[in-house]
N, C-alpha and C positions, 0 to 999 in steps of 0.2 A: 504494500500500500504506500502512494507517496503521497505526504501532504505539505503543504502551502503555508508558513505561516509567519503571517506580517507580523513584523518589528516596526514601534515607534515610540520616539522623543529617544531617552538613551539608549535604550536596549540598540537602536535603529546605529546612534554614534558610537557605541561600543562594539557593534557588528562587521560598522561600516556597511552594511548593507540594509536594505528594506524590507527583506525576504531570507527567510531559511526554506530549503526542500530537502525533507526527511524522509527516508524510504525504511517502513518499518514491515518487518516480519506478518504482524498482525495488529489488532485495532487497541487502541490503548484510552485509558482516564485522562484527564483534564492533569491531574498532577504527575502520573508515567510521562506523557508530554513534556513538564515541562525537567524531569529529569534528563530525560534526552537530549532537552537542547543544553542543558546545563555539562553534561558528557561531552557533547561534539564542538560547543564553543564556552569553556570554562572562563573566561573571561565575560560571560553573562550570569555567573554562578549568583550573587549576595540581589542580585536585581531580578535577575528569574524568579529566584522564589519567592520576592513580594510582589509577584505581578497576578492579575485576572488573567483567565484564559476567557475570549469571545469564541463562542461558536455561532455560525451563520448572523452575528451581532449584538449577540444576548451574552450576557455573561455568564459561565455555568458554575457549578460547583465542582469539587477536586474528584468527585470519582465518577462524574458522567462518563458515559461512551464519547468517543471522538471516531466519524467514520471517514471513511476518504475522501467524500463528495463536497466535506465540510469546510467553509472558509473557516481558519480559524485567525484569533490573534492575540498575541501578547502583548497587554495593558497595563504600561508603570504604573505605580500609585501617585497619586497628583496631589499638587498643593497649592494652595490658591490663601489670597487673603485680601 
């Protein structure tokens, strides 16, 4: 299964890119996801894991399904005042 999934604000400047394509075994959670990307680009490690996962725009929780068909993406925590 390969999926799609957008980086933005740091995650995006810490990638350098706007996009990860992960080609995974089989279908994974909302948090399996985000270990994966934390494996294949450690340098998103302390911000990957405060980020939301969106699926198709929604934000889900860490142990939904994620299928292949699915936009997903990675959403720093934000701060405003």
């Amino acid at each position: 299964m390969t999926l799609v999934v957008l980086l933005f604000a740091e995650l995006r400047k810490k990638a350098g890119s706007d996009r990860l394509i992960l080609t995974l075994s089989q279908p994974v959670t909302a948090a399996e996801l985000v270990q994966v990307v934390i494996q294949l680009r450690p340098e998103l490690n302390g911000l990957a894991q405060r980020c939301s996962v969106s699926r198709n725009g929604e934000i889900i929780k860490s142990e939904d399904k994620i299928n292949a068909s699915d936009e997903i993406a990675l959403l720093p925590p934000v701060s405003g005042g």
